[in-house]
N, C-alpha and C positions, 0 to 999 in steps of 0.2 A: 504493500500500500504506500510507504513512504517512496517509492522512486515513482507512482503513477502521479505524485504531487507532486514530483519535483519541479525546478523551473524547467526545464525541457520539457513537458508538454504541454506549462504555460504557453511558450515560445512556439509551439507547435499548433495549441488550438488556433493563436494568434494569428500565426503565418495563414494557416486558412482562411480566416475570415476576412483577412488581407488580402487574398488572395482572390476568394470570392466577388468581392466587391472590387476590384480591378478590372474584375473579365467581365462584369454586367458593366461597369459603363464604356468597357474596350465595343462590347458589343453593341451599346445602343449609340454610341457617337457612330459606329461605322453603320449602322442602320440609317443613320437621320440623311445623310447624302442621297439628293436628288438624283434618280439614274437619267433624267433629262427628258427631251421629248422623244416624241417618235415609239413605233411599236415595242413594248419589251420582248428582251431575248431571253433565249431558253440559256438554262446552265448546261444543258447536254445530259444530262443524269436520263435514265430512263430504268421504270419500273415496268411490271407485268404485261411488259412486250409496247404497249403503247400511252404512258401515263408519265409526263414530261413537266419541269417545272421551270417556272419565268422566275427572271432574277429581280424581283418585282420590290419595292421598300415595305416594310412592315406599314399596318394602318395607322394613323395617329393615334389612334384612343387608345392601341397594342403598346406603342412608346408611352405614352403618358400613364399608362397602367405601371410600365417596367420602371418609367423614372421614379413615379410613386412610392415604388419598392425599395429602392435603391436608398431614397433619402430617409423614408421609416429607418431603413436599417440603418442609416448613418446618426438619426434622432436617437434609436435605440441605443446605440454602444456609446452616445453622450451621457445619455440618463442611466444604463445600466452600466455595470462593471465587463461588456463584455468580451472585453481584450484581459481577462483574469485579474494578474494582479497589477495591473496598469492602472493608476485612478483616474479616472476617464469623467472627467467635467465636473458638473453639479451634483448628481446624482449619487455621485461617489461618496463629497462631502455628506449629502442631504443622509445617504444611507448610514453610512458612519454618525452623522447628527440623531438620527432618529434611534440606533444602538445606544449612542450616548446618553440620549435624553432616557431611555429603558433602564439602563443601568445608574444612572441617578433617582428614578424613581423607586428602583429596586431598594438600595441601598439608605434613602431617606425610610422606606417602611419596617427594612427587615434591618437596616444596621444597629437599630438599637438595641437591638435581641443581643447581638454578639459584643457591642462595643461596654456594656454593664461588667462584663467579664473580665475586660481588658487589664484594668487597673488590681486583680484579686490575684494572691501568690499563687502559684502554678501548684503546688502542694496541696492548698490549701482548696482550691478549684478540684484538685482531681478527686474528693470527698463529697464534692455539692454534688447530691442526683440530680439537679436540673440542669446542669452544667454539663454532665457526663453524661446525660442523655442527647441533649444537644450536641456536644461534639460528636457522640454517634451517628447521628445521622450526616454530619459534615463526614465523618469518616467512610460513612456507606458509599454518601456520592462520588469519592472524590480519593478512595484510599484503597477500595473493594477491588477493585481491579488487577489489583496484585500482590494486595496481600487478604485477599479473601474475607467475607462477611465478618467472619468470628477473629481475622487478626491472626489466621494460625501460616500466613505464609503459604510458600510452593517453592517446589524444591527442583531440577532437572537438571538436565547435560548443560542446556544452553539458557537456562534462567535458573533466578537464585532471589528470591524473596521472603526475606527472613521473616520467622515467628515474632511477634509483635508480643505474647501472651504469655512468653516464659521470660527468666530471668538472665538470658545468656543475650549481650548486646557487643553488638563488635564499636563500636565508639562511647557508648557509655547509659546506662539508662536513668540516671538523675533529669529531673526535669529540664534544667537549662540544656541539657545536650541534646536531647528529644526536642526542644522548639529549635536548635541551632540546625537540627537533619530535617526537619522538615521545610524552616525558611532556605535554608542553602542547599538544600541537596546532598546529597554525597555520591562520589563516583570512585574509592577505593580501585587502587589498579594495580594486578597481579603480572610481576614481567613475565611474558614470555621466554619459556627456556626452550624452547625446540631448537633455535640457530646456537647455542650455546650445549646443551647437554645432547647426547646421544639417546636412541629409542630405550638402549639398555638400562643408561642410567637414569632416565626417567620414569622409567619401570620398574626400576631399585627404590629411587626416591616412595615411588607411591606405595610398595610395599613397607616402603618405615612408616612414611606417614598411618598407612593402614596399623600397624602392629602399635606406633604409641599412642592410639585410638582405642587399643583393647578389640582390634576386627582379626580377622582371620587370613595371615598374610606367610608369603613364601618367608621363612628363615634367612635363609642364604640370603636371599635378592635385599631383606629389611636389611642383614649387619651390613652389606655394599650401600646401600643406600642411605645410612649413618654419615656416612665421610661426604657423601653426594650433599644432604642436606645442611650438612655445617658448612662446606664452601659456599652454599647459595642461597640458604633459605635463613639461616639464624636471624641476618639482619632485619628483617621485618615480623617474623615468627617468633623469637628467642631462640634462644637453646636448646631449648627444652620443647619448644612447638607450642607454648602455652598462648601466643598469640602478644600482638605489641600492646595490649593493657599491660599485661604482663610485667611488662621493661619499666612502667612507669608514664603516668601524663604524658611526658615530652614525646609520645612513640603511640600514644592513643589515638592519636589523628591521622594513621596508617591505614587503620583499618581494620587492619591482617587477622583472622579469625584464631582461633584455639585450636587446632589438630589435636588435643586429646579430651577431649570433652563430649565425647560424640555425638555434638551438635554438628550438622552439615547443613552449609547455605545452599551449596547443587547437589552433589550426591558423594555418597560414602563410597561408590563401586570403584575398581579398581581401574574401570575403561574411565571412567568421569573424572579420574583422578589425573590418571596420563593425559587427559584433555583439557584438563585446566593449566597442569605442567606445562604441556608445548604451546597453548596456545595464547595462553593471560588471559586478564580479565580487564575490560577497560583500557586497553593496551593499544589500540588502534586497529588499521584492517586486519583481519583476519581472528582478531580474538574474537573474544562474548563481550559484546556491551550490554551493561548491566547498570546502568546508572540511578540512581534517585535524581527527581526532578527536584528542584528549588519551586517551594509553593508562594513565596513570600509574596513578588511579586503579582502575581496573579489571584490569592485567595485575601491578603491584607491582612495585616498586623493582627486583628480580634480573633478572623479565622482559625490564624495557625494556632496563635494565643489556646484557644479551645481546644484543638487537637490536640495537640503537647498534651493540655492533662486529661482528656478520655487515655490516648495512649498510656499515659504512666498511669491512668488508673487499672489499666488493666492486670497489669502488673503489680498492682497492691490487694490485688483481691487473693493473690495465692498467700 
């Protein structure tokens, strides 16, 4: 879906209708030429043995009908947007005015509801039931989509959307870091080691990684994959594989998950694991993009405000 929206088939619908509308008036400027006096001639063309056509001008009312059309169309893509993302005259403004004015009426009815909030400790907020009911519903609309109704995440090869509902957080689950991932985002990026390690050793690594998980993994391939993951992975994992909480603040804005805790953002198996290895995450073409979106901008200060504490309440209910 994202490349059928890209600018390339803006530029494309465009080109057509561009295109369109050159050949109607190519064709009625060379219709409007008087073929002169005297008898009209045939074009030579001949159908079912004797049915012949004069090279005769279109009737007037024919033209005045085509020009008719022509200029609709041209009135059209003033008023409408229909060159895509082109802002095309008044219309453009008027529709974006009339969005505008929508979204200021919205927000004069319903901002009060969330702006009461704004000002109330995030702690203290994730206790209020009316509070936590309302940000549920902000989080149905607007959250549900990947990390599911009840908050418990999805997990897969090529996505990774962590549980909301348990107590294991790869950045931190205090309330201020919960409003900081929701207004900013987070985009944690795992290097790819496929141009750097070999299939073997990457298949060593995932077997340590699996065995100080408490999973079920080759011997031989884990104690090789010991030495593999101290050259490459300590820095962001620790030592230990406990994850960069682990190291302390200054290494919590890594990201980097816990490998022994077995919790998994994509999957525990040992294919998903070689596939995380060679490929990264967040890493550019060819990895998984995996990003959290930044809400700030777009839901506004009360919004996230509210969600922060549904979120962290949910987590105090265990």
């Amino acid at each position: 879906m994202a490349d059928f929206i890209s600018g390339f088939w803006n530029l494309y619908v465009a080109g057509l209708i561009a295109f369109g509308l050159l050949f109607c008036l190519v064709v009625l400027i060379t219709n409007m030429t008087s073929q002169g006096g005297g008898e009209p001639k045939l074009q030579g063309h001949v159908w079912d043995e004797n049915l012949r056509e004069y090279n005769n001008p279109l009737p007037r009312w024919w033209l005045y009908l085509f020009w008719g059309t022509v200029i609709f169309a041209f009135l059209y893509l003033y008023l409408y947007p229909g060159f895509g993302t082109w802002r095309s005259g008044s219309a453009q403004s008027g529709l974006r005015g009339e969005y505008a004015k929508e979204v200021k009426l919205a927000s004069e009815e319903y901002g009060p509801i969330f702006n009461k909030y704004l000002g109330t400790d995030l702690a203290a907020l994730s206790a209020d039931p009316e509070a936590v009911a309302t940000g549920k519903r902000l989080f149905l609309t607007y959250c549900s989509q990947c990390h599911g109704s009840a908050a418990k995440g999805a997990k897969g090869k090529d996505y990774g959307f962590p549980d909301l509902s348990d107590s294991d957080w790869l950045y931190g689950g205090d309330p201020a870091t919960i409003k900081a991932s929701i207004e900013d985002g987070r985009g944690g990026v795992m290097t790819p080691f496929g141009g750097t390690l070999n299939s073997e050793q990457i298949r060593d690594v995932a077997n340590y990684v699996r065995s100080i998980a408490g999973l079920n993994a080759d011997a031989a391939r884990a104690a090789r994959g010991r030495d593999v993951f101290a050259s490459n992975c300590t820095v962001c994992h620790g030592p230990e594989g406990k994850g960069a909480r682990s190291m302390g603040e200054a290494f919590a804005a890594l990201g980097a998950p816990d490998l022994t805790d077995g919790i998994w953002l994509y999957s525990e198996s040992e294919d998903a694991i070689i596939d995380g290895v060679t490929r990264g995450r967040n890493a550019g073409p060819g990895s998984v993009i995996n990003a959290m979106p930044a809400w700030k901008d777009y839901l506004g200060d009360a919004k996230v405000h509210i969600l922060a504490a549904y979120v962290h309440s949910l987590n105090n209910k265990k």
